[in-house]
C-alpha positions in Angstrom: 37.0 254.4 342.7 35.2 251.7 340.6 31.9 252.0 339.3 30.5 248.1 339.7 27.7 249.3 336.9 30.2 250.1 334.3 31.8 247.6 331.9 34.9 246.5 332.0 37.6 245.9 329.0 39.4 242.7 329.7 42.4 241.7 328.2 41.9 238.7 326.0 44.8 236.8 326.3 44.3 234.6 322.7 43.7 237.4 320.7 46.3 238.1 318.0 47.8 241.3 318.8 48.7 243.2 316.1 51.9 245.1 315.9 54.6 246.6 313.7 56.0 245.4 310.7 59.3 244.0 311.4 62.1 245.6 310.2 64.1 244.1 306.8 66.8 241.7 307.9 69.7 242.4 305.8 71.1 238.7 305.8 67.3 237.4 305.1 67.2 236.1 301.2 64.6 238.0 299.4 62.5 236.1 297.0 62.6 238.1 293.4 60.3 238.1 290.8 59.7 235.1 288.5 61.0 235.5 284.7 58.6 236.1 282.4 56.7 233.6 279.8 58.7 236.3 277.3 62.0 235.9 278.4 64.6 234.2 276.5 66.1 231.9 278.5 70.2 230.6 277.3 70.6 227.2 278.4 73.7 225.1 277.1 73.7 221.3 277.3 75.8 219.1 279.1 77.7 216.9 276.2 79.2 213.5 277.9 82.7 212.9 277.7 82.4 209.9 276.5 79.1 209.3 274.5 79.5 212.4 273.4 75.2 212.7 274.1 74.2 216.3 275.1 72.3 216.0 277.8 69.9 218.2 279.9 70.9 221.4 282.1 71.3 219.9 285.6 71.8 216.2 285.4 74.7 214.7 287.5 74.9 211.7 284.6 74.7 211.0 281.4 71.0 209.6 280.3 72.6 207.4 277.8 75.7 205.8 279.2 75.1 207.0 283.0 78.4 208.3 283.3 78.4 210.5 286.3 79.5 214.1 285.2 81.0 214.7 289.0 83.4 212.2 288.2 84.0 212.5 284.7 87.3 213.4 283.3 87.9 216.1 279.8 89.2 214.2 277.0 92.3 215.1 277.1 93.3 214.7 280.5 96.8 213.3 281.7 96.7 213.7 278.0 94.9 210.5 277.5 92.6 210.3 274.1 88.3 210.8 274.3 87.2 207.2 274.7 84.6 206.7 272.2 82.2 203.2 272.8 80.2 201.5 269.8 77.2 202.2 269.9 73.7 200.8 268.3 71.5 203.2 266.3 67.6 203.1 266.5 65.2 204.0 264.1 65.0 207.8 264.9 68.4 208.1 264.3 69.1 207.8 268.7 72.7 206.5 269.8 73.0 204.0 272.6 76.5 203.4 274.1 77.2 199.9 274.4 79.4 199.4 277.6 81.7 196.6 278.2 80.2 193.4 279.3 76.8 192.5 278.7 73.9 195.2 277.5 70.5 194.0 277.7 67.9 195.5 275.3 64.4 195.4 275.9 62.0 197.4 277.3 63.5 197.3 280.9 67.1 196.9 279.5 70.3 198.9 279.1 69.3 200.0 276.0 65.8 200.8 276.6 63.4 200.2 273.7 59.6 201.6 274.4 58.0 198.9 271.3 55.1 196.3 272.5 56.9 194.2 269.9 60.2 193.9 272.0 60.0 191.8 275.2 61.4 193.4 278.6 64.6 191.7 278.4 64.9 190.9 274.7 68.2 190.5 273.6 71.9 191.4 274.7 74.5 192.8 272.9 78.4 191.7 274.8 81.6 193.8 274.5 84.0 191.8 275.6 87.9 193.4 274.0 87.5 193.7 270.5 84.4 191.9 270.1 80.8 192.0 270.0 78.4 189.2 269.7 74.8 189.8 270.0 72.5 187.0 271.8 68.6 186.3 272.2 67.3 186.0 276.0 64.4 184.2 274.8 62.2 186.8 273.2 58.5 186.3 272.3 59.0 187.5 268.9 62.5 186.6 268.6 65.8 188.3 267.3 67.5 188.7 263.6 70.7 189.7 262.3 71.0 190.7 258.5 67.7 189.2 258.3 69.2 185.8 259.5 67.2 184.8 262.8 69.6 184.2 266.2 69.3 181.4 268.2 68.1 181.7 272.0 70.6 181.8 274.2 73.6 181.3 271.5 76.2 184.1 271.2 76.8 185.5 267.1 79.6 187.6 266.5 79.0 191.3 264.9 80.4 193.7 263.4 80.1 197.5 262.1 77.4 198.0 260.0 75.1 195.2 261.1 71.7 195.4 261.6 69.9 193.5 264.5 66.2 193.2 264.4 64.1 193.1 268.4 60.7 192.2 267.0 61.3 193.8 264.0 62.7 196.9 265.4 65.5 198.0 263.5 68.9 198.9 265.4 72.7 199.4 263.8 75.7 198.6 265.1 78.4 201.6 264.5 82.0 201.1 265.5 84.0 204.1 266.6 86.3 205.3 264.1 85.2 203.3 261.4 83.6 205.9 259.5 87.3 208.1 259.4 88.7 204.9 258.7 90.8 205.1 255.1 91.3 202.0 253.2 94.4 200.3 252.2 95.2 198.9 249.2 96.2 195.7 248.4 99.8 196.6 247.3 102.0 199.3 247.7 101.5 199.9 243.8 99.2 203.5 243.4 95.5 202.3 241.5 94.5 204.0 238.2 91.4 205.8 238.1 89.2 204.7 235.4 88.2 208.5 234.7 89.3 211.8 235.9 87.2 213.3 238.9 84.4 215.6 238.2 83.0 218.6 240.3 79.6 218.1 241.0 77.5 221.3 240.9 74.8 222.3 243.3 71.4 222.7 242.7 71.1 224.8 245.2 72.3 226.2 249.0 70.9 226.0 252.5 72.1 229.0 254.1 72.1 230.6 257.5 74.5 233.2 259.3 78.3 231.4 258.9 76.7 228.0 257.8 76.3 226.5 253.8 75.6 223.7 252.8 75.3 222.1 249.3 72.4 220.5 248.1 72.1 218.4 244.8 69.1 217.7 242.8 67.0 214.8 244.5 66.5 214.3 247.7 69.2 215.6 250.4 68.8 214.2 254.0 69.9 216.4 257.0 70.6 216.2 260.8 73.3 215.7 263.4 74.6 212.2 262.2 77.6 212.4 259.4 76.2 210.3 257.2 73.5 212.8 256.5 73.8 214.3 253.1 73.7 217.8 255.0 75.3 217.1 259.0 74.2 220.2 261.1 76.1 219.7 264.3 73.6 221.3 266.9 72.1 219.6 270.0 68.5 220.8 269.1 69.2 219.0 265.7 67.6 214.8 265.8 70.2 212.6 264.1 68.0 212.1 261.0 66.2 215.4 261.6 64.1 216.0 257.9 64.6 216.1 254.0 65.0 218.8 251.5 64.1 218.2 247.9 65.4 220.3 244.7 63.4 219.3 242.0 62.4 220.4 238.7 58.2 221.4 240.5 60.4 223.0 243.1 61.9 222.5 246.7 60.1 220.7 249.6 61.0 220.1 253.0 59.7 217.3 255.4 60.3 216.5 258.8 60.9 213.2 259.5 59.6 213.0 263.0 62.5 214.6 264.3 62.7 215.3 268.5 62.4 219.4 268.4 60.8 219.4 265.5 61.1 221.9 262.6 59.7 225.6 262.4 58.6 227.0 259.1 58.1 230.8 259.2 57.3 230.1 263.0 54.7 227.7 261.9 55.7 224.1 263.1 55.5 221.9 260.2 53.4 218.4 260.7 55.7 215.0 260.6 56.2 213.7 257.7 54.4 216.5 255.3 55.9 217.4 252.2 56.1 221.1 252.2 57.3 223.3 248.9 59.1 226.7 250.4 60.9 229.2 248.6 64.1 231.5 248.8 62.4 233.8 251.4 61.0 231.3 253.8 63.0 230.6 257.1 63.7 227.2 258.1 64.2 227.3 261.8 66.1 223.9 263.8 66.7 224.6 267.6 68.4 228.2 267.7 69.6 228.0 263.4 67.4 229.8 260.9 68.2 228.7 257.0 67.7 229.4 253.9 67.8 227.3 250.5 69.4 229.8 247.9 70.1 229.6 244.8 67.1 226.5 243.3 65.8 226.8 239.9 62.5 228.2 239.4 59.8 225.9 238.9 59.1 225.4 235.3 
C-alpha cells in the first residue's frame, strides 16, 4: 500500500543515463599516438620527370612546370629519352621550365617573379621548335637583353647564355644539353696545344662520408648547379648554395642566402657572413656533414 506522505523517485526521462563502457570494436580504427618533436622523420622528394625539380612529399604536380605526377611517365619509357626544357635561371640560382608556346613572367606569370620592380605580366619568353624569342608586354620599368633594352610588344630571338633583365632582375636562359655539348673543330686536322697540360694541386679538401671534393686557393663556389666550382647533387642543397675560401689568413665559409640554409657545428650561420672554420668543424647542408681537410695553417 502507498504511503501519500512519502516521496516519491520519478524517473526523469532527460537525464543522461549512465552506462557501461562499450566494448572495443575490432574493425574501429584506433587513433595512435603522435610522433614526437624528437623523432627523425625520412622523407624523400618527388624529382619531376621532366624539370628534373624535386619537389615536396605529397604533391600530385610539379611546382615548377605543373606536370601532374599521376600522369607522368619514367624517362625511359617505351624507351623514349628524359625530355629536358630550357629553362631561365633567377638570381638564387632557381630553375624555371620554359614550356612550349608562350611563358609569361611577372608577378602573376608562368614564371613567377615576387620583385615590386617587375610588373604582373612583365614580359614573355616563346618556345616555338627550336626557337626562343623573348618579348615585353608593356612593363613599367621595361625589359633588357645583354643590357640592350626590348621593344614593347616586338619579339627578339635568344639564345643560351643570355641574360634578360624584368626591372632589373636578372634571369638566364640555359639550353638543355648545351653544357655537355663538345665543340668541333673547324677541320678534320687535330690542333696543337701551345703547352703541355698541367695538374693543378689542391689547396685543400671538403670531405664527408663517400664525398671529396677539391678546392683551389681563392674562392670556390658550391651548390646543386654544375657550374659550381664544387656541385653537391642533394635536394636540400640551393643551386648557388655558399662559398668556401682557402687563403693564406685561412678558410671561410659564407652562405649566400641559400633556401635551407647552412649549419655550422649546429649553429646556423647568418647570410652572407664570412666565417673562418677549421679542420674539426662540421659543415652541415640538408642531411651531408663536411669537412675541409687538408688547408695550410694560417701564417
Amino acid at each position: 500500500m502507498s504511503d501519500a506522505n512519502r516521496t516519491q523517485m520519478l524517473t526523469d526521462p532527460h537525464r543522461t543515463v549512465m552506462g557501461a563502457p562499450p566494448s572495443a570494436d575490432p574493425n574501429k580504427t584506433i587513433m595512435g599516438t603522435a610522433p614526437t618533436l624528437n623523432a627523425t622523420q625520412t622523407i624523400k622528394p618527388v624529382q619531376c620527370p621532366v624539370c628534373k625539380t624535386f619537389n615536396p612529399v605529397g604533391v600530385m604536380f610539379c611546382v615548377e612546370c605543373g606536370l601532374i605526377f599521376d600522369r607522368a611517365l619514367p624517362g625511359d619509357a617505351f624507351g623514349a629519352p628524359t625530355v629536358i626544357l630550357p629553362c631561365l635561371v633567377d638570381e638564387a640560382g632557381r630553375e624555371h621550365a620554359l614550356r612550349p608556346g608562350p611563358n609569361v613572367i611577372g608577378r602573376q606569370g608562368d614564371v613567377l617573379i615576387e620583385d615590386g620592380r617587375v610588373s604582373r605580366r612583365h614580359a614573355q619568353v616563346i618556345s616555338e621548335g627550336d626557337a626562343l624569342y623573348v618579348e615585353d608586354l608593356g612593363s613599367t620599368n621595361g625589359t633588357s637583353l645583354n643590357d640592350a633594352a626590348v621593344t614593347a610588344g616586338e619579339r627578339t630571338h635568344i639564345q643560351s647564355g643570355d641574360k634578360i633583365s624584368v626591372g632589373g632582375y636578372l634571369l638566364v636562359l640555359s639550353l638543355p644539353g648545351e653544357s655537355a655539348k663538345t665543340a668541333m673543330g673547324l677541320s678534320g686536322r687535330t690542333a696543337a696545344i701551345a703547352a703541355a697540360p698541367t695538374v693543378e694541386t689542391a689547396a685543400a679538401w671538403l670531405e664527408g662520408g663517400d664525398l671529396k671534393f677539391r678546392l683551389h686557393d681563392g674562392t670556390n663556389t658550391f651548390g646543386r648547379k654544375a657550374d659550381n666550382d664544387v656541385q653537391i647533387s642533394d635536394p636540400y642543397v640551393s643551386g648557388r648554395h655558399g662559398t668556401i675560401e682557402v687563403t693564406a689568413e685561412g678558410v671561410f665559409l659564407t652562405d649566400t642566402g641559400s633556401t635551407n640554409g647552412t649549419l655550422l657545428n649546429e649553429a646556423r650561420l647568418e647570410p652572407n657572413r664570412r666565417t673562418q672554420i677549421g679542420p674539426d668543424d662540421i659543415i652541415k647542408l640538408g642531411g651531408l656533414e663536411l669537412r675541409v681537410r687538408g688547408a695550410k695553417e694560417p701564417a
